[in-house]
C-alpha positions as CSV (number, residue, x, y, z in Angstrom):
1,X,11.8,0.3,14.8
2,X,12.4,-3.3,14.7
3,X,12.2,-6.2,11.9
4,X,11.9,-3.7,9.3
5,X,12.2,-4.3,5.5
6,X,15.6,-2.1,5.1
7,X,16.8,-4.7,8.2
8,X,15.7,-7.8,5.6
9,X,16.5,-6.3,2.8
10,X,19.7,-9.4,2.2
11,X,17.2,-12.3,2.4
12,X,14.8,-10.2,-0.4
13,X,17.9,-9.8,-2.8
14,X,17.5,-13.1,-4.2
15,X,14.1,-12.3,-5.3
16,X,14.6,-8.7,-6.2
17,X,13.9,-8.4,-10.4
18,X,16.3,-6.3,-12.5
19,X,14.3,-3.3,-14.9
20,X,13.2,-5.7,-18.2
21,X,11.5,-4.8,-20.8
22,X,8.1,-5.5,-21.1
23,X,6.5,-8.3,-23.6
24,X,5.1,-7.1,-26.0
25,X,1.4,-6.7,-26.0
26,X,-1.5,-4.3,-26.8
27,X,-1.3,-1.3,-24.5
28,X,-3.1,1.3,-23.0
29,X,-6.2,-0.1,-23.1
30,X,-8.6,1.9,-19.9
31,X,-9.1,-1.0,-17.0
32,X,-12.1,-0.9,-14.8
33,X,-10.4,0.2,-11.2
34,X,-13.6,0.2,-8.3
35,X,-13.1,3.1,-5.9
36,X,-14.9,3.8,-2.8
37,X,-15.4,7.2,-1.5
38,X,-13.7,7.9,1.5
39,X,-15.3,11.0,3.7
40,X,-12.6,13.3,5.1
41,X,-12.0,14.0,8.9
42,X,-9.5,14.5,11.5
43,X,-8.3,11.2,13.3
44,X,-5.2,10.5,15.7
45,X,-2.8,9.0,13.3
46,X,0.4,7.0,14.2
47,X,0.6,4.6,17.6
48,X,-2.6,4.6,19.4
49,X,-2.1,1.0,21.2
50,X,1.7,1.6,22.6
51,X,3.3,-1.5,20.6
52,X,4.9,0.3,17.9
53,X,8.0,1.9,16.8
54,X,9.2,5.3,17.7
55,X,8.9,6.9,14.0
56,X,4.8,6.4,14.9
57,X,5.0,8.5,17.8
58,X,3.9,10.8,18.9
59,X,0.0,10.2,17.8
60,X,-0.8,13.2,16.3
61,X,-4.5,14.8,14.7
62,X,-4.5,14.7,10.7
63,X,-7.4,16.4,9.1
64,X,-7.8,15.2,5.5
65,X,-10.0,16.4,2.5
66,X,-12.6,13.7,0.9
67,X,-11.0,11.2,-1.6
68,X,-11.5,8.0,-3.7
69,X,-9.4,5.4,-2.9
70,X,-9.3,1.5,-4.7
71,X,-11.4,-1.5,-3.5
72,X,-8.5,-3.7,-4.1
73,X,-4.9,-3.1,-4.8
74,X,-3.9,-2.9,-8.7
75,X,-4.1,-6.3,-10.1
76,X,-1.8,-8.1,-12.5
77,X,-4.8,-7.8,-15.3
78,X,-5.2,-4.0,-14.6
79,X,-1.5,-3.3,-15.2
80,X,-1.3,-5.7,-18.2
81,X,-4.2,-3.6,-20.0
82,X,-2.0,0.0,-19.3
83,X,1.2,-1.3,-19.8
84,X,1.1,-3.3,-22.4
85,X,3.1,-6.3,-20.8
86,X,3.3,-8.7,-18.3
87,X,5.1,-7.2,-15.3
88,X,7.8,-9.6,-14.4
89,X,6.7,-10.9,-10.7
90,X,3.7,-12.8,-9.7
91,X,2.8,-15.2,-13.2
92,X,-0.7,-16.0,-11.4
93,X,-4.3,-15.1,-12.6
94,X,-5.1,-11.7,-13.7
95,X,-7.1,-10.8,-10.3
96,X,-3.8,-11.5,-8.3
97,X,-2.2,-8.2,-6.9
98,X,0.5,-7.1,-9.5
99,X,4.1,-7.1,-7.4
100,X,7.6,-6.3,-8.1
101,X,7.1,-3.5,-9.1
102,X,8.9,-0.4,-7.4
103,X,7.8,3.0,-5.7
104,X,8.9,4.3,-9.6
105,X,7.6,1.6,-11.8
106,X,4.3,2.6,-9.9
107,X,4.3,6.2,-11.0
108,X,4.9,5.2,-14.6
109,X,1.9,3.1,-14.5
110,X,0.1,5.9,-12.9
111,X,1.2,8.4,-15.6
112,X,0.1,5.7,-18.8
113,X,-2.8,5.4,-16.7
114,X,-3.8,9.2,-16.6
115,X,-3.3,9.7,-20.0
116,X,-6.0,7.6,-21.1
117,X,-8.4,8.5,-18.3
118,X,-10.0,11.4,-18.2
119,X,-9.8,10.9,-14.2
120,X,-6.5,11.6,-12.3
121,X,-5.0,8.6,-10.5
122,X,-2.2,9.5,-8.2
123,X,-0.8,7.2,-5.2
124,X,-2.2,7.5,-1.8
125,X,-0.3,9.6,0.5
126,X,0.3,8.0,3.7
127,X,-1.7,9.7,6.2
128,X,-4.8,8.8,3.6
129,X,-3.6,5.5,3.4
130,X,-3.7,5.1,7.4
131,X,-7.2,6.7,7.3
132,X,-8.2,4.6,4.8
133,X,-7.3,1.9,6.6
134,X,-8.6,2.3,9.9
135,X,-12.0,3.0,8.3
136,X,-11.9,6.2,8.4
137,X,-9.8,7.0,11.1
138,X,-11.3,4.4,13.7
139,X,-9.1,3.4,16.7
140,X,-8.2,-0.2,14.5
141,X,-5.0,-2.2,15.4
142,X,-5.5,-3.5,11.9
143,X,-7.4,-3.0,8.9
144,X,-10.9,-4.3,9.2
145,X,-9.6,-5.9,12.4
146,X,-9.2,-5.1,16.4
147,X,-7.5,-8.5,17.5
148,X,-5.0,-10.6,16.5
149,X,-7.4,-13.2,17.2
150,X,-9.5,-11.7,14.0
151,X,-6.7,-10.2,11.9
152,X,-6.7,-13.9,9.4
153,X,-10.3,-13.1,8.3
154,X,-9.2,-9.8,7.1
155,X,-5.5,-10.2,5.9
156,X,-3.7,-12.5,4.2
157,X,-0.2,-12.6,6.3
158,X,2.3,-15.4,7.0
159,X,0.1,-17.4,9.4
160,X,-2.2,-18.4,7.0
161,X,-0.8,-17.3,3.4
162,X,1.3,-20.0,2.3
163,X,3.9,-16.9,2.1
164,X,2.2,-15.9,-1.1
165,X,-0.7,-13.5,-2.6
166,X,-3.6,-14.6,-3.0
167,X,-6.6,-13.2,-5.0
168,X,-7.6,-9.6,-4.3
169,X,-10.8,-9.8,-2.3
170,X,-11.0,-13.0,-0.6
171,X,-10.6,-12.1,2.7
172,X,-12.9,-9.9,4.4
173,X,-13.2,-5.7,3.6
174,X,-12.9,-2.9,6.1
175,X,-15.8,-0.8,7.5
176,X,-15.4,1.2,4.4
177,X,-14.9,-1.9,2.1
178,X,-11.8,-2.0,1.0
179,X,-10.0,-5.6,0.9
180,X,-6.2,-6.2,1.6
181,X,-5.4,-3.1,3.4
182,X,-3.4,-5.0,6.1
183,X,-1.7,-8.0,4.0
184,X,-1.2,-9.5,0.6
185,X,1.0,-7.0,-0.7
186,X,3.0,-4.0,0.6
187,X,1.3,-0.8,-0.8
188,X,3.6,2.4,-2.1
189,X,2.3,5.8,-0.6
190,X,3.4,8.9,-2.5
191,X,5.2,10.0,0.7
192,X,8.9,10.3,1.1
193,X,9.8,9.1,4.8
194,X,11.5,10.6,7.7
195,X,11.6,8.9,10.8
196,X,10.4,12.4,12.7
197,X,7.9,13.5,10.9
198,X,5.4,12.8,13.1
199,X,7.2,15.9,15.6
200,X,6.7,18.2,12.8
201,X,3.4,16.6,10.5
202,X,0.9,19.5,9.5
203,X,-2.6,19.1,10.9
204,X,-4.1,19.4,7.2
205,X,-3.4,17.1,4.6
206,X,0.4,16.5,5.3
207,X,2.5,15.1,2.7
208,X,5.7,13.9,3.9
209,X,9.1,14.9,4.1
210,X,10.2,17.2,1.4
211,X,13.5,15.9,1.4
212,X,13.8,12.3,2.0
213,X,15.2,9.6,-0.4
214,X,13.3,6.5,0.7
215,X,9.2,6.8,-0.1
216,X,6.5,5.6,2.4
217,X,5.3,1.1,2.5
218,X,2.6,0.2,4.2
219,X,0.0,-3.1,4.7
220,X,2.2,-5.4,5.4
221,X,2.4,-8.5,3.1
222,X,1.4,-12.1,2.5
223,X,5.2,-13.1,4.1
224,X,5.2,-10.8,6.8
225,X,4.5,-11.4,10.7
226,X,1.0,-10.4,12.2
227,X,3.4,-6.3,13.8
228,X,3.4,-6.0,9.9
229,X,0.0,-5.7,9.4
230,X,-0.9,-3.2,11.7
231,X,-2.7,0.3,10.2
232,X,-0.2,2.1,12.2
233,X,3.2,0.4,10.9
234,X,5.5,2.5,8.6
235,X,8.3,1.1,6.3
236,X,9.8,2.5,3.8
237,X,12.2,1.4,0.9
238,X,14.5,2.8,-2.0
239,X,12.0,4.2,-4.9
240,X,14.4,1.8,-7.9
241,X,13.7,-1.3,-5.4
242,X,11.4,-4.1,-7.0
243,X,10.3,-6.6,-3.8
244,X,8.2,-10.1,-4.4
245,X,5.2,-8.5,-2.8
246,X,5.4,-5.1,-3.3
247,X,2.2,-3.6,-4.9
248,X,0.0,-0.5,-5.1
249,X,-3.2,0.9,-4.6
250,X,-4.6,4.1,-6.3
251,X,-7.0,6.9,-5.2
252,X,-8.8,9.0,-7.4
253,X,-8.6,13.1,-7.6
């Protein structure tokens, strides 16, 4: 795999936050979070065009169970209301993606979040998260989109972002409506990653690697090149790391 995050990890440093503490603020106050219901299936997940890296071969049939996954990825407003603070990271409007915020930041949130919904909110795996993306496990190059040619009226990437986030929901949603699944901000999966796990991925409703250290990116982001974006591309990152544009995205048990 080439150009990966772990490869530009030097040029992020400067932007990478240290843990602060929160301002202070009224917390855990329920935020409205828009899910769409995603019907299960089987699907050929991992390289289906030929142009990517060897950790998403071989293509392989994933059968998952229904699930509700978000409209949009967490914004900055939804995380103020549960956390009680102003995450330290993007200081735009509330309906901006929340960012900086690391694989274990994320499950925080998730816990505050659960207990004061009666609902259980978990992160994605990543075989969801590629389903999800594809539309429900269409053959997509990229979320929403099947050319390069049509990937900026679904994502927000580096060749027309600015190299920023924008609003969630500006660009145009996938066949299952779901905005910013290829760009604005890398997404967390639950999923620890191993470069093989393809070789060795359960049919049903795999997981991940049990013992990995690193846990699962994917989407791409508003400062990454169009390879980013596609639905098939796997990074992965430290679960402590905080990145400029890494985000989150929920789905509902």
């Amino acid at each position: 795999m080439t150009l990966r995050i772990g490869i530009i990890l030097l040029f992020l440093i400067g932007s990478l936050s240290l843990v602060l503490p929160f301002q202070c603020m009224s917390a855990g106050i329920l935020p409205e979070i828009p899910v769409v219901a995603v019907k299960g299936g089987c699907f050929g997940m991992g390289d289906n065009f030929g142009d990517g890296g060897l950790d998403e071969k071989p293509v392989h049939e994933v059968c998952l169970d229904d699930f509700h996954i978000g409209k949009y990825e967490v914004t900055r407003e939804q995380w103020q209301l549960v956390m009680g603070g102003a995450h330290s990271g993007n200081k735009s409007s509330g309906q901006f993606p929340v960012d900086n915020v690391s694989w274990n930041d994320a499950q925080e949130f998730i816990r505050r979040l659960n207990e004061i919904d009666s609902r259980k909110w978990r992160l994605p795996t990543e075989a969801e998260w590629e389903y999800a993306a594809r539309g429900g496990g269409a053959k997509q190059r990229f979320s929403g989109a099947d050319t390069a040619e049509s990937l900026g009226e679904y994502a927000w990437y580096a060749d027309n972002s600015g190299m920023k986030a924008h609003q969630v929901g500006t660009r145009k949603p996938n066949n299952l409506g779901l905005y910013d699944m290829s760009g604005n901000v890398w997404e967390w999966c639950a999923d620890r990653y191993d470069r093989d796990y393809y070789k060795q991925s359960p049919r049903g409703n795999p997981k991940g690697d049990p013992f990995g250290v690193n846990r699962i990116m994917r989407g791409g982001a508003a400062s990454s090149i169009r390879g980013f974006q596609r639905a098939s591309y796997r990074d992965y990152v430290a679960p402590i790391v905080r990145g400029d544009l890494f985000g989150l995205r929920l789905v509902m048990e």
